[in-house]
C-alpha positions, 0 to 999 in steps of 0.5 A: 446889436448881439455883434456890438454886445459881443465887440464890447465884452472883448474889447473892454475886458479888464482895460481903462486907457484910450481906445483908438480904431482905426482899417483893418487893412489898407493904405488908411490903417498904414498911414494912420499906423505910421503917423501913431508910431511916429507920436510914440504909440508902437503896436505889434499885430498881425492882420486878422487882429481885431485888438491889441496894446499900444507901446508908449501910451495908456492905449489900446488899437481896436482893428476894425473894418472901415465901414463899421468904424463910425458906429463902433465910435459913436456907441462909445466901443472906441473912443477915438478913431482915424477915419475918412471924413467921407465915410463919417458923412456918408454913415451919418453918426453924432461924432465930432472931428478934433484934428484934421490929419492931412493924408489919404485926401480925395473927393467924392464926385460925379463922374460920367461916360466922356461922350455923354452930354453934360454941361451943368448939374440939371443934367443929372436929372432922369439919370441913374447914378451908380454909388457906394455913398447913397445917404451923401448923394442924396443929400446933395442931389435934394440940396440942388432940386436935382431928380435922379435915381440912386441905385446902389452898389457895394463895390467897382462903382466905376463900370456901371456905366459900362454895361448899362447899370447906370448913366452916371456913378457918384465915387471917390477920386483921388488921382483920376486914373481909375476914371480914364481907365474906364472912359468916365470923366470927372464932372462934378466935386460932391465933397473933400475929404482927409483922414480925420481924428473923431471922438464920440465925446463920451471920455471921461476926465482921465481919457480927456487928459490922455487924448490932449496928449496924443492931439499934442504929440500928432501936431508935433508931428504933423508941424515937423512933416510940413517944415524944414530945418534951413540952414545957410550962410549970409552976408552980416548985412543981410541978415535982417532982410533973410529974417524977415522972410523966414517968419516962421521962428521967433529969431533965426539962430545967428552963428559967426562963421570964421570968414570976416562978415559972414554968418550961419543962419539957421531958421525953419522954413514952411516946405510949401514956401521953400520954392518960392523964396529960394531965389530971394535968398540967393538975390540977398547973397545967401550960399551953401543952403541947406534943407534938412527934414524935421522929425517933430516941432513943438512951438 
């Protein structure tokens, strides 16, 4: 308590705005950083800042460490925060979600050594299972009726295992590679998780106003990462037919090109779809396509 009394006065000393946390360090503050800077908040701190102005936008950042975040958020410290969904379940805290960002995705799961016998999650039973997520495991291992003991530790979760610490570990994944290193094989998904934008729902009116800003800006953003600019040119005919499968706008933009019969189109595109429309379009006759990146989309 005299730590979070301590945190309060620093951080509220003299400023009204909105008050963001988010990792002191590592590759969740680096793209929660970036995807800020690019919806118009730029800061300028060092790494052992714990708090410092935004640039764009009656803001402050708090720099924290990631397991204190969901603390600091529901005690009203911070008023928003960009953290791990998983880290928000595992510290169980009266926050809620308000945009899902779409970075930083991975899983938390059961992994064991690749000889051990396993075929479904009563396996588990009698096993100790090594973990940085008691309170989650827990509760998944009691939702499916499952004895295990949970023994649990701070960090490098996967080489329990390896020296007789547990039979099984409970961990986040992300490419896997971590696991094959140490001879574990992924079993079991426990849960999905991103990086997500928590409030506390404390905000005044004024912290609302600036906080749908911000949700404003970010699905801007978030819109021009996931869509391409198309351009290209197609046959006056097939115009309709190259329309119709690039819904994402109202209406293409048609230009007459020089050459009789010809027009430039040009429409956005979900990044996702691009693939798998591509030789439709050239089967309609399309030519000199064009993909361009979208810095922002408000639609």
């Amino acid at each position: 308590m005299t730590r979070l009394i301590r945190f309060r006065r620093v951080f509220y000393l003299g400023h009204m705005g909105l008050n963001i946390a988010i990792q002191k360090s590592g590759r969740l503050r680096d793209d929660s950083l970036a995807l800020l800077k690019d919806a118009g908040l730029k800061v300028d701190n060092s790494k052992d800042q714990l708090k410092a102005r935004a640039k764009g936008m009656d803001a402050t950042f708090f720099f924290l460490r990631n397991s204190d975040i969901p603390k600091y958020l529901e005690d009203g410290v911070a008023d928003i925060a960009i953290i791990g969904e998983n880290t928000l379940i595992e510290k169980n805290v009266n926050v809620t979600i308000v945009e899902r960002l779409g970075f930083s995705k991975c899983r938390l799961s059961i992994a064991v050594p690749k000889l051990t016998p396993y075929a479904t999650l009563d396996d588990l039973n009698g096993m100790k299972i090594a973990t940085s997520y008691p309170f989650t495991l827990k509760q998944f291992l009691a939702k499916n009726e499952i004895d295990a003991q949970v023994h649990t530790i701070a960090g490098s979760v996967e080489i329990a295992p390896n020296i007789g610490l547990a039979d099984a570990i409970c961990d986040l994944v992300s490419t896997g590679s971590t696991l094959f290193k140490n001879g574990l094989i992924e079993k079991d998904i426990i849960l999905k998780s991103e990086a997500v934008l928590a409030t506390n729902g404390q905000l005044d009116q004024e912290k609302k106003e600036t906080l749908d800003q911000l949700l404003f800006r970010i699905s801007s953003v978030m819109k021009g990462r996931s869509h391409r600019y198309i351009l290209m040119n197609v046959p006056n005919d097939k115009i309709d037919q190259v329309s119709a499968i690039l819904p994402v706008l109202k209406s293409p933009t048609v230009l007459p090109l020089v050459e009789e019969g010809w027009s430039s189109l040009h429409s956005v595109i979900a990044e996702s779809d691009f693939w798998q429309v591509i030789n439709r379009l050239k089967e309609l006759g399309a030519e000199g396509i064009l993909i361009v990146p979208i810095e922002k989309m408000v639609v």
